[in-house]
KEDO-101727 format. One record per residue (C-alpha): residue number from 1; residue in one letter; z, y, x. Coordinates in Angstrom, 3 decimals, decimal comma, m for minus. Layout:
(NUM; a; (Z; Y; X))
...
This chain:
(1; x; (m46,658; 84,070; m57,606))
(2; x; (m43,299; 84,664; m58,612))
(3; x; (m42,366; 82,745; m62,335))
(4; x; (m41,075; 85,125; m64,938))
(5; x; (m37,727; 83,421; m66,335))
(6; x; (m36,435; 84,574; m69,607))
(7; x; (m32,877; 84,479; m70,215))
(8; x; (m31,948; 83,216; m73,976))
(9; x; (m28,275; 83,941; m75,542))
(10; x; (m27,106; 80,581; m76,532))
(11; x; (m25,592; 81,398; m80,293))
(12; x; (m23,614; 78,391; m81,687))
(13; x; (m22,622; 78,592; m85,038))
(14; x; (m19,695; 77,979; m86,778))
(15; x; (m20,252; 74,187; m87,238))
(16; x; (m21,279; 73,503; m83,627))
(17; x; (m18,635; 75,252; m82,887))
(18; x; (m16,143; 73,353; m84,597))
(19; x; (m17,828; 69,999; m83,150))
(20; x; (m17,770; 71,793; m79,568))
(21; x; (m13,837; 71,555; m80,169))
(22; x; (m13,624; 68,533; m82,100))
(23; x; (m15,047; 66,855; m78,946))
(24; x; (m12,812; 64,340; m77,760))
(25; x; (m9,601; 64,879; m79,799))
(26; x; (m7,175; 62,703; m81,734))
(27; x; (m6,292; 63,965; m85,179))
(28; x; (m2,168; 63,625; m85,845))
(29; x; (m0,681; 62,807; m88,814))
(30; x; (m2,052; 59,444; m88,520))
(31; x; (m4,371; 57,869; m89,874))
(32; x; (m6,923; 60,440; m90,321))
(33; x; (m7,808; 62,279; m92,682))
(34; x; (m3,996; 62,237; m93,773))
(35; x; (m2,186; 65,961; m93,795))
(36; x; (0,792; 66,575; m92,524))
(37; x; (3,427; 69,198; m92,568))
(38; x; (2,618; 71,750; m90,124))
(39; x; (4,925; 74,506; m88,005))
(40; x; (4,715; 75,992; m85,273))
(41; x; (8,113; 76,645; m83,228))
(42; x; (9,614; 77,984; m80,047))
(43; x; (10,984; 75,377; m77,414))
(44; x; (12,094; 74,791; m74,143))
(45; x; (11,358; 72,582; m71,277))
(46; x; (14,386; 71,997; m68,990))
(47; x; (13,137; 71,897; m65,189))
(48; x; (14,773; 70,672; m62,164))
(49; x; (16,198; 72,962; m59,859))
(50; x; (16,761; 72,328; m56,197))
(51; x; (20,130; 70,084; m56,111))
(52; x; (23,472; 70,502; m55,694))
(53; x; (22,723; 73,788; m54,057))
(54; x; (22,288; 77,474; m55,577))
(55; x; (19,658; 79,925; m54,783))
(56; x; (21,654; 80,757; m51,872))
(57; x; (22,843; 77,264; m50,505))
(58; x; (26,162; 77,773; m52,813))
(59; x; (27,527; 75,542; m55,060))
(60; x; (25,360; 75,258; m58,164))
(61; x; (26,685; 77,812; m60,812))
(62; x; (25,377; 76,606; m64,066))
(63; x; (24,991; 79,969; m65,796))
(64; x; (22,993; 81,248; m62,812))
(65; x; (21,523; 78,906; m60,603))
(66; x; (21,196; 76,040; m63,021))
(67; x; (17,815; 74,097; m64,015))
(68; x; (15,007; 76,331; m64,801))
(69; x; (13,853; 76,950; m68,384))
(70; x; (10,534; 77,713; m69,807))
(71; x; (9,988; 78,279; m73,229))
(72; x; (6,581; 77,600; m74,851))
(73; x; (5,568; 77,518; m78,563))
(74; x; (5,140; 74,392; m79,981))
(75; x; (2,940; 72,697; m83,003))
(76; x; (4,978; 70,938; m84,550))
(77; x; (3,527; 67,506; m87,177))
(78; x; (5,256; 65,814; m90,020))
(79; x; (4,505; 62,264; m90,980))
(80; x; (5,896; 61,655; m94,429))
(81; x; (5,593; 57,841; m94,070))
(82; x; (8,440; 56,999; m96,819))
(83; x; (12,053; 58,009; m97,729))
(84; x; (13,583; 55,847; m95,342))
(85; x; (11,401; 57,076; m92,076))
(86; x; (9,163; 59,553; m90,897))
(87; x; (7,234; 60,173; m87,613))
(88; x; (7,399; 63,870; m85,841))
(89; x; (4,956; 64,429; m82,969))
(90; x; (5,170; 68,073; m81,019))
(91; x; (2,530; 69,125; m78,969))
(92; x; (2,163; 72,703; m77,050))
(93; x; (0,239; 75,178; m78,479))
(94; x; (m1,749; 75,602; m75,937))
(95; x; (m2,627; 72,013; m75,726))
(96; x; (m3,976; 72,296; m79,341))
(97; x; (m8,032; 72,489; m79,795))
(98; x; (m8,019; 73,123; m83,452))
(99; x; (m6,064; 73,064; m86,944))
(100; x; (m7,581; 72,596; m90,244))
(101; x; (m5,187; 73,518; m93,518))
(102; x; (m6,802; 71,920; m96,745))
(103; x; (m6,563; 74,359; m99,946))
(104; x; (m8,068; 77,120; m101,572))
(105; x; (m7,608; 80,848; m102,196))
(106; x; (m6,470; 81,329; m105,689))
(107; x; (m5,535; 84,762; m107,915))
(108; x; (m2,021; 85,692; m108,510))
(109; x; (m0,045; 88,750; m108,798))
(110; x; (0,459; 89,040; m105,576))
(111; x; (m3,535; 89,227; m105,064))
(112; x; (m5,555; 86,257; m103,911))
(113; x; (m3,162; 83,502; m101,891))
(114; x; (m3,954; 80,542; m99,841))
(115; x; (m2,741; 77,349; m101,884))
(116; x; (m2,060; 74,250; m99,575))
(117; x; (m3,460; 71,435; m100,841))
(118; x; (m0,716; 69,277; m101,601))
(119; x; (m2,597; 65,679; m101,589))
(120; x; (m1,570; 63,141; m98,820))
(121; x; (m5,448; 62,500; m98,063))
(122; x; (m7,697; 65,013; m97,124))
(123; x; (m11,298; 64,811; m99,182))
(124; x; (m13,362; 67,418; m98,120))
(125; x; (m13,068; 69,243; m94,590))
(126; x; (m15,157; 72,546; m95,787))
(127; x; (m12,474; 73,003; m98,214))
(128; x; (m9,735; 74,886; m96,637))
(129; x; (m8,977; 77,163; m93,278))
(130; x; (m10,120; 76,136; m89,883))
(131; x; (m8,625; 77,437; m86,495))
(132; x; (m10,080; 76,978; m83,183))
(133; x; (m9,068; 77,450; m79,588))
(134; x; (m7,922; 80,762; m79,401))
(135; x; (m7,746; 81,607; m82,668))
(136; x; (m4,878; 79,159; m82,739))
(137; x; (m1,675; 81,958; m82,821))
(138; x; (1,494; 82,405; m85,002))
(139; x; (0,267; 85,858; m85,588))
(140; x; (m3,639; 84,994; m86,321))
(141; x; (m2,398; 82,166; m88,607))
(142; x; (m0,197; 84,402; m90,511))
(143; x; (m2,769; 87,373; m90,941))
(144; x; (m5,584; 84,857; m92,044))
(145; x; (m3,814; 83,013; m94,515))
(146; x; (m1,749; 85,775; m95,556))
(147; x; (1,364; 83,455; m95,537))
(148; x; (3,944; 86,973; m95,201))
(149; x; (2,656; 87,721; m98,951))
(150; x; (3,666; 84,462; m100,229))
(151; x; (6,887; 84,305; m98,084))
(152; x; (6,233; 81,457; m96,147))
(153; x; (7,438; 81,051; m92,764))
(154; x; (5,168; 78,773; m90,417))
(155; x; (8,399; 78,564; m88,249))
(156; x; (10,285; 76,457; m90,715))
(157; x; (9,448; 72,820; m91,366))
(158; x; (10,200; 72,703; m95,355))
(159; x; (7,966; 75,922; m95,614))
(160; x; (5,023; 74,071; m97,320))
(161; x; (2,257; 74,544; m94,882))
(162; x; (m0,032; 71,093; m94,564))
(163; x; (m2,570; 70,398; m92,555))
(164; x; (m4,157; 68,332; m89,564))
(165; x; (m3,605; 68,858; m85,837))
(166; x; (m6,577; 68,166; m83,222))
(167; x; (m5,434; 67,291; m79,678))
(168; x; (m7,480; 66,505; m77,067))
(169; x; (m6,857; 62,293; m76,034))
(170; x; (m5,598; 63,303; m72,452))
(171; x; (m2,815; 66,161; m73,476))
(172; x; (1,005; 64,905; m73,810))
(173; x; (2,611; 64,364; m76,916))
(174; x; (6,160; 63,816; m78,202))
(175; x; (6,790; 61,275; m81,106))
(176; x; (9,624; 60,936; m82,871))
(177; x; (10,818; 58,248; m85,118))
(178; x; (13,317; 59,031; m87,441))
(179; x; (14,434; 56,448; m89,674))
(180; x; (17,606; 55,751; m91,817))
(181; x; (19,118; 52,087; m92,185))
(182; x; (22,390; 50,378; m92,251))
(183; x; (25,077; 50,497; m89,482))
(184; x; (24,290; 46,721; m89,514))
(185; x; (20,674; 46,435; m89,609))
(186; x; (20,993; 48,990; m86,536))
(187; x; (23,378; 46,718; m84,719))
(188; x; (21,095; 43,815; m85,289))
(189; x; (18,301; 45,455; m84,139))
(190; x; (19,681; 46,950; m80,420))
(191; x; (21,049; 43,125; m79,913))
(192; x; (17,487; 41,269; m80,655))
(193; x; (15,851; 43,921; m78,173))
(194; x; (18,527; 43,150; m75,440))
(195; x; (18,473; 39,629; m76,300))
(196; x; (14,514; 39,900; m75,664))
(197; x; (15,508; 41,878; m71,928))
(198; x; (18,002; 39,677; m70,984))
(199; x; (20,132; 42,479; m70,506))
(200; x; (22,561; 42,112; m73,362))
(201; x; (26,131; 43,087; m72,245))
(202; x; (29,026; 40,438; m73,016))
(203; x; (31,360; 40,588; m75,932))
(204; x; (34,738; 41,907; m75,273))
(205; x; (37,685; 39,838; m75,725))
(206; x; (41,463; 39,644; m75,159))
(207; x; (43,776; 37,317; m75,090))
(208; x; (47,666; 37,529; m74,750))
């Protein structure tokens, strides 16, 4: 006797979902649940080409056969950490499982908006938009939060827009430290890490 198997539509909703992509990320800024300014930018990798040699076994021309460029968007996160530094990590879009923007919708004459929350700490993750997966587009972003209204543009990074980034552990990411400091307190700094190497490179001198 043949068994009878009954198929079932598996329907997750919207908070397994988010846990589905949750799984196994790292939230950026740092520490969670800080927010961070958030845009989203076009960039460029810079590949090698093949040599010395052109497509053709020339001479490399540089406008023609030079390295090969691919340009991806990129998420882009702000770390505010003070007025003398700041931390910027970039990540590819498509490496991105999921965005969360604290705020609320509020009424203005423009119609209802979406206000960024403008607190460093994040207090209440149902409070705000969430993007997942695919959903994660310029365009989507845009529509959903109806940032054209409002004038903002997610493509600049003083435009306003705060949030937190989920990435999964195992994608790449690019930190960058920025910080500002005296010529001398720089100078100090590259000699104790060479110091530290052994590598330090002699003073010059003259003599006449």
């Amino acid at each position: 006797m043949e068994s009878e198997c009954k198929h079932t539509f598996l329907d997750l909703d919207i908070k397994q979902t988010r846990r589905f992509y949750l799984a196994g990320t790292v939230a950026f800024p740092t520490p969670f649940p800080t927010a961070g300014g958030i845009s989203i930018e076009q960039g460029r990798f810079h590949l090698p080409d093949d040599g010395n040699k052109g497509r053709n076994g020339d001479k490399k021309n540089k406008q023609d056969n030079g390295e090969g460029i691919e340009t991806v968007p990129f998420v882009v996160v702000e770390e505010n950490t003070g007025l003398m530094q700041s931390t910027i990590r970039v990540v590819r879009e498509s490496d991105v499982r999921a965005i969360f923007f604290p705020g609320v919708w509020v009424d203005t004459d423009k119609g209802r908006v979406f206000k960024f929350a403008e607190e460093e700490y994040v207090h209440d993750l149902e409070q705000g938009q969430w993007f997942l997966g695919p959903q994660i587009t310029v365009d989507n972003i845009i529509k959903r939060l109806k940032l054209d209204d409002r004038g903002t543009d997610i493509g600049c990074r003083d435009s306003g827009v705060r949030g937190i980034v989920f990435v999964p552990e195992h994608r790449r990411v690019v930190t960058i430290h920025e910080r500002a400091q005296t010529a001398g307190d720089a100078a100090m700094e590259i000699r104790g890490d060479c110091m530290i190497r052994g590598d330090c490179m002699p003073r010059w001198s003259s003599s006449y």
